[in-house]
C-alpha positions, 0 to 999 in steps of 0.5 A, spaced: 562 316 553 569 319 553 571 325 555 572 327 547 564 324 547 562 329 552 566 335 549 562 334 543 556 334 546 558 341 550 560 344 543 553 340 540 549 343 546 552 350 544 553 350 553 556 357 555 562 353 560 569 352 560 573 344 559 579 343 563 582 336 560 585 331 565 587 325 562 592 320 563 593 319 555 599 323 555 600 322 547 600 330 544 595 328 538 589 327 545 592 334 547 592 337 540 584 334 539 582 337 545 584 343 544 582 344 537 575 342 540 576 347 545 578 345 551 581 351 554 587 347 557 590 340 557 593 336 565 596 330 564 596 324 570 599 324 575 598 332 577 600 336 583 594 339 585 596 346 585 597 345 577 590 344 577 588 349 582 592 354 577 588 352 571 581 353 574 583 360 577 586 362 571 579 359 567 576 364 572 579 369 571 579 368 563 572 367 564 571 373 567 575 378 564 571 376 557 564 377 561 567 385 562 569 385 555 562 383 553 559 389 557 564 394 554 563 392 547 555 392 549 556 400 552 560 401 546 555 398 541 550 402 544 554 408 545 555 408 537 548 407 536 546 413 541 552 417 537 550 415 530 543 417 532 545 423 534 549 426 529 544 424 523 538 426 527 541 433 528 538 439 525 545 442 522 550 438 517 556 435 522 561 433 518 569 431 518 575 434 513 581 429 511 588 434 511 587 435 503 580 438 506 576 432 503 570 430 507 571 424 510 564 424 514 557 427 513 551 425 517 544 424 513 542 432 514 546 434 508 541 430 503 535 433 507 539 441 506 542 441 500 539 435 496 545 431 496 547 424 498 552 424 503 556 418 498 556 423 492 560 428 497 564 424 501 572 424 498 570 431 495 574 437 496 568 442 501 569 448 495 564 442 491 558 445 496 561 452 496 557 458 494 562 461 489 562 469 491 564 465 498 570 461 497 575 465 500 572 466 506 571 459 506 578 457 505 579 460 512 573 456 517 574 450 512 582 450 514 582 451 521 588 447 525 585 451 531 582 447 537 577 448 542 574 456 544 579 459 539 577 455 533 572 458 528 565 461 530 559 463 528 561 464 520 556 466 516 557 462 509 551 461 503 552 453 501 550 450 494 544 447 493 543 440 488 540 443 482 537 440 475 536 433 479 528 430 478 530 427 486 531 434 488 526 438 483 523 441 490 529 445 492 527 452 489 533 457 491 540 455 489 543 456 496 542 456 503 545 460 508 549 457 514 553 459 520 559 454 521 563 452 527 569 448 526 576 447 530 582 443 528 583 434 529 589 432 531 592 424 533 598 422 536 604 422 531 609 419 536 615 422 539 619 426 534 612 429 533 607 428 538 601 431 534 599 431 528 593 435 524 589 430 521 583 434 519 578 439 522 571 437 524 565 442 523 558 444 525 553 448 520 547 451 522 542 453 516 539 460 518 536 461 511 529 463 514 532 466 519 536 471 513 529 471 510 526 474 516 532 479 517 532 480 509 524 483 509 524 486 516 529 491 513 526 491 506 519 493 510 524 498 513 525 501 506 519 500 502 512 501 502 509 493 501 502 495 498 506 498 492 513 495 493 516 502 491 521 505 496 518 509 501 520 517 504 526 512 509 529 509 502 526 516 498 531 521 502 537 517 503 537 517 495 535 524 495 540 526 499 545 521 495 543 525 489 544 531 491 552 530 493 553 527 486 549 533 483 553 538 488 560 535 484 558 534 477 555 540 477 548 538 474 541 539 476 536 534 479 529 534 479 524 532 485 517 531 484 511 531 489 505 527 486 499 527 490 492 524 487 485 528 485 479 525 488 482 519 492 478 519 497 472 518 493 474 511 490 476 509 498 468 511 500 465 509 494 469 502 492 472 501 498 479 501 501 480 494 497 479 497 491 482 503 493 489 499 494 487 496 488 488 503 485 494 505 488 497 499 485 495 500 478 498 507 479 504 505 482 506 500 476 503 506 471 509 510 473 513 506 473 512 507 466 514 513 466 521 512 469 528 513 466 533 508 468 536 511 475 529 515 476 527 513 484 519 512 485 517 512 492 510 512 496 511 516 502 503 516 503 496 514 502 495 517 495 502 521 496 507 519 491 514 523 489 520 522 484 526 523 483 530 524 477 537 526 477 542 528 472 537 533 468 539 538 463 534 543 465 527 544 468 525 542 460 527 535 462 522 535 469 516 538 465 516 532 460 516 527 465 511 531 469 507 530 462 509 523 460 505 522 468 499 526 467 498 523 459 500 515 463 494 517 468 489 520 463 487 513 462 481 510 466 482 504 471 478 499 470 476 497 478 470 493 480 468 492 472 467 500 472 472 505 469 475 510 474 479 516 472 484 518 478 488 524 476 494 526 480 496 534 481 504 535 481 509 539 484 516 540 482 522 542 486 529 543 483 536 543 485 539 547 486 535 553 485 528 550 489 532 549 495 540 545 496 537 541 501 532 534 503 527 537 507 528 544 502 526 540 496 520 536 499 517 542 502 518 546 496 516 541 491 509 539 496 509 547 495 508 547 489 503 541 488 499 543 493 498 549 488 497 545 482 491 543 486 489 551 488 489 552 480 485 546 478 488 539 479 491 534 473 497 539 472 504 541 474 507 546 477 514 549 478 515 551 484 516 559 485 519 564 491 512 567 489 508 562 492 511 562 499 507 568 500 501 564 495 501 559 501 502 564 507 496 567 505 491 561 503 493 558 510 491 564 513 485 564 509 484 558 511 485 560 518 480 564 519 474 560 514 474 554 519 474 561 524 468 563 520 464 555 521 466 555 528 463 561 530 457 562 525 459 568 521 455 566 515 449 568 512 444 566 506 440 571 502 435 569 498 434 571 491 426 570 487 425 565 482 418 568 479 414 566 474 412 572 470 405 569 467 403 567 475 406 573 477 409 570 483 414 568 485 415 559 485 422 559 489 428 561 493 435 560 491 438 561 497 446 565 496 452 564 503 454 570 505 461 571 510 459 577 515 467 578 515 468 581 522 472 587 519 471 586 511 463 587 513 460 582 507 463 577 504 461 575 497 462 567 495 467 570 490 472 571 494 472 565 499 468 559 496 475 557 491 479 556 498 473 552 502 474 548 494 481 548 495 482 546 503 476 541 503 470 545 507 465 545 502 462 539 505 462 543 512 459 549 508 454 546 504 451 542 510 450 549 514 447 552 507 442 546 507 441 546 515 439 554 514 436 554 508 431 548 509 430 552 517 428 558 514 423 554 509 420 552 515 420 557 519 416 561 512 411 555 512 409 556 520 408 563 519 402 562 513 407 565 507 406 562 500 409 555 498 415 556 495 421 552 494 428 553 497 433 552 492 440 550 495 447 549 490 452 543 492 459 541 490 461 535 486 465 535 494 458 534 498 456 529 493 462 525 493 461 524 501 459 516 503 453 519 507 451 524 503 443 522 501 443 520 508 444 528 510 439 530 506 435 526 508 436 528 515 435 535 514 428 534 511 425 530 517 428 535 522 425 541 518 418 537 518 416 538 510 415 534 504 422 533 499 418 536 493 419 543 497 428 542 496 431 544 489 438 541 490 442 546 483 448 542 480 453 544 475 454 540 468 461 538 470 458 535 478 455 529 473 462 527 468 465 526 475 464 519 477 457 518 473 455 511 477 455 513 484 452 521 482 447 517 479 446 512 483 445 518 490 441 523 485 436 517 483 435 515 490 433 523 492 429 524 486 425 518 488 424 521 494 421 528 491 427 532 492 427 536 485 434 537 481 437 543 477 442 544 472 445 550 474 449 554 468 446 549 463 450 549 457 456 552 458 459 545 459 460 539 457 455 535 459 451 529 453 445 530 452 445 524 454 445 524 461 438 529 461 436 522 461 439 517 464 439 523 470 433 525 475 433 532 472 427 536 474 430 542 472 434 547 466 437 554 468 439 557 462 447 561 464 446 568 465 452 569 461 446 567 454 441 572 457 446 577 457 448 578 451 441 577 448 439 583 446 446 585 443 449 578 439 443 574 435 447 569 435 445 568 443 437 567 441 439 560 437 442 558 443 436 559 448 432 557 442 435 550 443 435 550 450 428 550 451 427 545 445 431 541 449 428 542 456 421 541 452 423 535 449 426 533 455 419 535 459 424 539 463 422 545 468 426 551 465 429 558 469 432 563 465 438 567 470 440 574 470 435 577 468 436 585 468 433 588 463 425 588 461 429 588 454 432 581 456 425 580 459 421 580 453 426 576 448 426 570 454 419 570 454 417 571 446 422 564 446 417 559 451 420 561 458 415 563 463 420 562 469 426 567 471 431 570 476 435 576 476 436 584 478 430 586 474 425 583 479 430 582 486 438 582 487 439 576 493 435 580 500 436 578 507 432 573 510 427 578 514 427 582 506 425 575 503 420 574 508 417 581 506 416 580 498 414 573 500 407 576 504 407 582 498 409 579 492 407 584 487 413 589 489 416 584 485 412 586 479 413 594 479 418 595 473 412 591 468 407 594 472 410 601 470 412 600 462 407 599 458 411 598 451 417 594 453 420 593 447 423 600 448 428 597 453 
């Protein structure tokens, strides 16, 4: 074959070689038909053997040099890929301006972040993804011509998301929040100019969930996240931001301190879930009751405060203080039943009340705390007056927790008699402080603090303990049965164990439940009905008698005698009374006992002083009564004695024979 033969076999075969011609054919078309079928030179015969020496070497050489370029091309090629990963895999959006600021590269990141794709942006101006409000501190990063440790750093900047594409429906916030990094470009200009600006080059990092996390940490700072209301933090700066407007208007402001009745019974008997949930419900209530510019905060568990500024006069703060009250006389629908939560208020006002924070919370706390003492479900102004009130309740209060710890208390027992049998059925037993100094101390005077301060439930159970002790001690010594007759207080009743209590005291005493009379008063039943029912029902099962004490004075349905396990009626003393001198008393007692007849209802007349009083009971069906005329309360020792010798009760009737001259 020729030598062209073989070239076209080497180019056919596709053989990785160089051909070096050397052909005696010294016409120039064979020269150009090797090279065009490439050869890498052409020697014409006869030739000088360094000739074709130095075309060999040069072949090498060439074949050489091409075998480093492929390698540098691979590692170029490779290092691009690397790159390219890199700077699309990256979890911040890279990017590269042109001089005009216009993109001229974006990686993937940007569609991922803010929804759009890198062609929609690129060629645009930057401000096309900046949040409007940030565009004059963006104009500074975005623009950067510095270079290395002295470009741009740690720039906070919020981005425009893509809104109102199907594709991107998924981004919910309009914005992202960044951190921006950015230094100039610069290329060689030449010699009149060695280097020119040719764009910057950027760096940003979404910090968004950082922001987010920041953004609550400092909003749980300042509010309380049951309600979502401020709480004390937030409540007293804007005090304090009200008063120093107050102090250069000249107006007055008004700071409320709210505090919820009986709150601790809902978490007792509902439970503190239930319990939130009314908290919740009474938070959005009150903000019903709000001007605009008003501050409701919760400053702690069922403690709430309001602030309004810019009132006219102490008019103004008591007709919100109203607007509350009436807003929370509603029932709250909880766990499918109605709660009634009312709230007790006090009221401080600047700049008479106090002229600073801590004076106008104190006062106001003051204030309510003595709306509590007279009731609960009011308002009350604050008064100078009441700083001496409340000195002497927290002195009283001193000394009556004083008296729980070091046993100052005693029980009389005042007689229950039946005047047919002539004996006595029953013993009311009646608390007595034996003052260290007062000498005793009637109910009276103390049994409103122990109400107000919460220590009834301490003072009923050392009541009951006594009490059921001293039945006790009447069995063992061979006395006559009686039942003991022991008055609790919606307080005792309200407490999460109290059927439990009562129980206990009955076991520790050894004697049957039928023996406990337990007297409540009418308004004890329209105070959560459910749960009162519920605990009386479980104690009436067990034997354990219920009285109404001063039964029709009140409001109670008579509907309630039969949804309620009551044993007993006790006509008030304040009908008995006036008995003999108002006629229109007799009717009243005259319904009475038709309804604890109807009823099937044991009935007590109480305060019976007069066998005048007497007489006109009895001619009306009521055979049981209690009162001066036969006992006033006696000690435990005197108690025992008229139970051995039952007859010195009697004596008055023993000695008149024609009562209706008395």
């Amino acid at each position: 074959m020729t030598g062209l033969d073989v070239m076209e076999f080497i180019s056919g075969k596709r053989l990785d070689t160089t051909v070096i011609v050397v052909s005696g054919d010294t016409s120039i078309n064979s020269a150009i038909g090797t090279l065009r079928r490439g050869a890498y030179d052409f020697i014409r015969k006869p030739y000088e053997p360094e000739e074709l020496l130095k075309a060999i070497d040069n072949a090498l050489r060439k074949r050489y040099l091409e075998k480093i370029n492929r390698r540098i091309s691979v590692k170029l090629e490779h290092s691009e890929r690397s790159y390219r990963y890199l700077v699309d895999s990256s979890p911040d959006i890279i990017y590269t301006l042109n001089q005009q600021g216009n993109f001229s590269f974006l990686n993937d990141r940007i569609e991922s972040l803010l929804g759009f794709a890198r062609d929609e942006l690129l060629g645009k101006h930057y401000t096309a993804i900046i949040h409007d409000e940030d565009c004059d501190r963006a104009a500074y990063v975005f623009n950067e011509r510095r270079t290395g440790e002295r470009g741009a750093r740690n720039v906070e900047l919020r981005l425009k998301c893509k809104q109102g594409s199907e594709r991107y429906r998924l981004f919910a916030t309009n914005y992202i929040t960044v951190v921006l990094n950015a230094m100039g470009v610069y290329k060689n200009g030449g010699r009149v100019q060695p280097m020119l600006f040719a764009g910057t080059h950027g760096v940003a990092r979404d910090i968004s969930e950082r922001k987010k996390a920041e953004d609550m940490i400092s909003y749980q700072a300042y509010h309380d996240m049951l309600t979502d209301l401020p709480n004390r933090a937030l409540f007293k700066d804007r005090l304090g931001l009200a008063i120093t407007h107050a102090q250069r208007s000249g107006h007055l402001l008004a700071m409320m301190f709210l505090d919820l009745d009986r709150f601790k019974l809902v978490n007792d008997t509902l439970g503190h879930v239930k319990g939130d949930e009314l908290l919740q419900a009474v938070a959005q209530r009150l903000k019903n009751t709000l001007r605009k510019g008003d501050t409701l905060a919760r400053v702690g568990g069922d403690e709430f405060t309001l602030l309004l500024p810019e009132i006219n006069s102490r008019d103004d703060a008591a007709l919100i203080a109203q607007k509350v009250l009436d807003e929370l006389r509603r029932p709250f629908l909880i766990e499918e039943q109605d709660i009634f939560s009312t709230v007790s208020i006090g009221i401080a006002v600047f700049p008479d009340d106090g002229d600073g924070i801590d004076d106008l919370i104190k006062n106001a706390d003051m204030a309510m705390y003595h709306g509590k003492w007279e009731g609960k479900n009011n308002y009350q102004f604050y008064s100078k007056a009441m700083n001496v009130v409340f000195q002497q309740r927290l002195a009283g209060e001193s000394e009556l927790r004083k008296a729980l710890d070091r046993d100052e208390f005693v029980l009389h027992y005042q007689p229950q008699v039946n005047i047919v049998s002539r004996k006595i059925i029953g013993m009311e037993a009646l608390i007595r402080w034996q003052h260290p100094t007062r000498g005793l101390v009637s109910p009276a005077e103390f049994m409103p603090l122990a109400v107000a301060t919460g220590l009834m439930p301490r003072i009923s159970d050392w009541v009951l303990r006594h009490a059921c002790a001293q039945l006790r001690s009447w069995r063992e010594a061979g006395l006559p049965p009686v039942r003991v007759a022991v008055n609790l207080s919606p307080q005792d009743i309200e407490q999460s164990r109290f059927v439990e209590k009562v129980l206990g005291v009955l076991q520790d005493n050894y004697f049957e439940a039928n023996a406990l009379e337990i007297e409540i008063t009418e308004n004890v039943m329209m105070r959560d009905i459910e749960n009162t029912m519920t605990k009386l029902s479980r104690l009436g099962a067990l034997g354990v008698k219920i009285a109404i004490d001063d039964f029709g004075i009140h409001y109670a349905s008579l509907n309630y005698l039969k949804k309620f396990p009551i044993h007993t009626i006790k006509i008030d003393q304040s009908f008995v009374q006036d008995i003999t001198s108002d006629a229109s008393d007799a009717p009243i007692i005259t319904a009475i006992v038709a309804i604890a007849k109807g009823f099937r209802l044991n009935l007590i007349a109480e305060g019976v002083e007069t066998l005048r009083q007497l007489e006109v009971i009895r001619a009306l069906h009521c055979v049981e009564m209690q009162g001066f005329l036969f006992s006033a309360p006696l000690s435990p020792a005197d108690a025992t004695r008229i139970l051995a010798n039952q007859q010195e009760l009697f004596l008055p009737l023993n000695h008149r024979n024609d009562v209706s001259e008395h």
